[in-house]
MARRONU-765163 format. One line per 5 residues: number of its first residue (from 1); for each residue x, y, z of N, C-alpha, C, O. Coordinates in Angstrom, 1 decimal, padded with zeros to 4 digits. Example, Ala and Ser with C-alpha at 12.3 -4.5 7.8 and 13.67 -1.06 7.14 Angstrom:
2
1 = 013.2:-005.7:007.8:012.3:-004.5:007.8:013.2:-003.3:007.8:014.2:-003.3:008.5 | 012.8:-002.2:007.1:013.7:-001.1:007.1:012.9:000.0:007.9:013.4:001.1:008.0
This chain:
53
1 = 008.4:011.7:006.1:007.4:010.6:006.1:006.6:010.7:004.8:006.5:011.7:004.1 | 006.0:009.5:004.7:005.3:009.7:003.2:003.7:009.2:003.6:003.1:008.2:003.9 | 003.5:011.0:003.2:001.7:011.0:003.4:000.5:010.5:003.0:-000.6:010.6:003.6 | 000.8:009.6:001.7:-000.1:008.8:001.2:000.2:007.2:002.4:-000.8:006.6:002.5 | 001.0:006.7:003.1:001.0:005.9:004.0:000.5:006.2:004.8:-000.2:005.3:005.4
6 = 000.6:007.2:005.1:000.4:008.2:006.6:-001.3:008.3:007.3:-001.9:008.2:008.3 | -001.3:008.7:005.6:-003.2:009.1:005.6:-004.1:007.7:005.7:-005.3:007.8:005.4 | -003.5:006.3:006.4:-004.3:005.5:005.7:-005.4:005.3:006.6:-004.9:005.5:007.8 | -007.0:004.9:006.7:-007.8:004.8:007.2:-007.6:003.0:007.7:-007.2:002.1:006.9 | -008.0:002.7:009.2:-007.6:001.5:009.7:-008.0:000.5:008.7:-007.3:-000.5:008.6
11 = -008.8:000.7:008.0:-009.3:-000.3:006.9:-008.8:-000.8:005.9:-008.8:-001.9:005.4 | -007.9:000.7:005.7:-007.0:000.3:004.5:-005.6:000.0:004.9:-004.9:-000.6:004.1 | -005.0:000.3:006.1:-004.2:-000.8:006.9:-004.6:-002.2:007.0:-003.8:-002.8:006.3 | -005.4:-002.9:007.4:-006.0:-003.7:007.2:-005.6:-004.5:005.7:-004.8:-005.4:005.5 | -006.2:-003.9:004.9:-006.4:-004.8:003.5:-004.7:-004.8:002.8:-004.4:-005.6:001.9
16 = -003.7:-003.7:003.4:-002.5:-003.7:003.2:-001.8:-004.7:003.8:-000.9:-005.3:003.2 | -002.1:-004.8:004.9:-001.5:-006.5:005.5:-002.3:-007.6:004.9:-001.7:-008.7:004.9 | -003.4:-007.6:004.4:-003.4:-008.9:003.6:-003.0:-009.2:002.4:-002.8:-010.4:002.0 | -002.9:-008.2:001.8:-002.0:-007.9:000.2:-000.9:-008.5:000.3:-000.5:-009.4:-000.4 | 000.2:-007.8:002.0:001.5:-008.3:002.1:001.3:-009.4:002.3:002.1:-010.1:001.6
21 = 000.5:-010.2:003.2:000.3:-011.5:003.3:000.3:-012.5:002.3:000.8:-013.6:002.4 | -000.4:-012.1:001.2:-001.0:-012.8:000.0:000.6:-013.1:-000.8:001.2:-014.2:-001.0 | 000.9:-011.7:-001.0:002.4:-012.0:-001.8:003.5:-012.8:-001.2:004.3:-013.5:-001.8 | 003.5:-012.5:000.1:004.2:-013.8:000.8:004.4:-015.2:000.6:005.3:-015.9:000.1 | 002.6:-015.5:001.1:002.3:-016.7:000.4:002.4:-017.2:-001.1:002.2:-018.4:-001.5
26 = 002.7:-016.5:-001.6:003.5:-016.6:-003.6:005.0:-017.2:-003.1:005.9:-017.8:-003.6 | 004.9:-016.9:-002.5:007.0:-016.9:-002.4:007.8:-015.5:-002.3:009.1:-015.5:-002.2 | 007.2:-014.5:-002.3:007.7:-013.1:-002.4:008.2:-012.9:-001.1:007.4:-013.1:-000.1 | 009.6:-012.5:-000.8:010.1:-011.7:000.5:008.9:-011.0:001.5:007.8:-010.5:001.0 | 009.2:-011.0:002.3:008.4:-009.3:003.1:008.8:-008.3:002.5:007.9:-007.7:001.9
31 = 010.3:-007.8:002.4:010.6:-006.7:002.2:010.1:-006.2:000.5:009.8:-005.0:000.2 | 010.1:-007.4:-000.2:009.3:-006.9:-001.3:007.9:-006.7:-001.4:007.2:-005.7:-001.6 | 007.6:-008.0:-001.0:005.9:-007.5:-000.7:005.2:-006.0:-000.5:004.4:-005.3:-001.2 | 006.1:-005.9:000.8:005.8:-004.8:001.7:006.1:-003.4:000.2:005.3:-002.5:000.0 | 007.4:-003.5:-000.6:007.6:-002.5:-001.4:006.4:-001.9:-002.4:006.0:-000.8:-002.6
36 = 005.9:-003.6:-002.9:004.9:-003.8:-003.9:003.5:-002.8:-003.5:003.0:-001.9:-004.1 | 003.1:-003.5:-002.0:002.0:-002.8:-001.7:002.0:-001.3:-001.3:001.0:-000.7:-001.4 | 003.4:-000.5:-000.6:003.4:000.5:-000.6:003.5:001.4:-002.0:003.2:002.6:-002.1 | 004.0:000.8:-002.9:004.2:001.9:-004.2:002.5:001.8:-005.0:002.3:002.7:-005.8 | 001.7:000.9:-004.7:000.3:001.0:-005.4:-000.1:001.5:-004.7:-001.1:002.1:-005.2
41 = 000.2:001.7:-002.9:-000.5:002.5:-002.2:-000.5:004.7:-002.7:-001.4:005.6:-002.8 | 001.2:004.4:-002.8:001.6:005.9:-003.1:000.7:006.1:-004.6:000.1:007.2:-004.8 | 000.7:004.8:-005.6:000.1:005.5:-007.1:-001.5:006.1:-006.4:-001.8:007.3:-006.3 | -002.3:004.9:-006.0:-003.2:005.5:-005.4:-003.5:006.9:-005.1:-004.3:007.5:-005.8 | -002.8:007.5:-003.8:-002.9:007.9:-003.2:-003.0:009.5:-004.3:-003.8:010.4:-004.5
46 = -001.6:009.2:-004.8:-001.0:010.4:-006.2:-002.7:010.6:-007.3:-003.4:011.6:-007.6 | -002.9:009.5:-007.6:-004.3:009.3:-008.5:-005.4:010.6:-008.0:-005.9:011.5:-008.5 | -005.4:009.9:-006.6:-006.6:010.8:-005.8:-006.4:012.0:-006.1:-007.0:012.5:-007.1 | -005.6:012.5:-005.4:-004.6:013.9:-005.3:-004.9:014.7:-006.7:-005.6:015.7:-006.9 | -004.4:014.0:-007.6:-004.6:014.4:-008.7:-006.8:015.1:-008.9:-007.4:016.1:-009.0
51 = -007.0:014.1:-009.0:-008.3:014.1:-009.3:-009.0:015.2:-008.7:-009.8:015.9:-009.3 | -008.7:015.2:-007.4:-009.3:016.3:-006.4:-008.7:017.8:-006.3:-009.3:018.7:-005.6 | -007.6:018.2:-007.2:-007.3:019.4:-007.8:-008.0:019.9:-009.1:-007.6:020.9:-009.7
């Protein structure tokens, strides 16, 4: 499983379904959408990670 998803606080669930929502509404698939907001989720997540070493 991938821990930067894993770790997410309900909130930021939240604001991930409206991201996927948003790009929807562009004309974007789900399945991309959904790709879109999990890989800024992972850079994120990597960023932190980083910082906090």
């Amino acid at each position: 499983m991938d821990n930067a998803l894993l770790s997410l606080t309900h909130e930021q669930q939240q604001q991930a379904v409206e991201q996927i929502q948003a790009l929807m509404q562009q004309g974007i698939s789900s399945g991309e959408a959904i790709a879109i907001v999990a890989k800024q989720l992972r850079e994120a997540h990597q960023q932190q990670s980083l910082s906090e070493s």
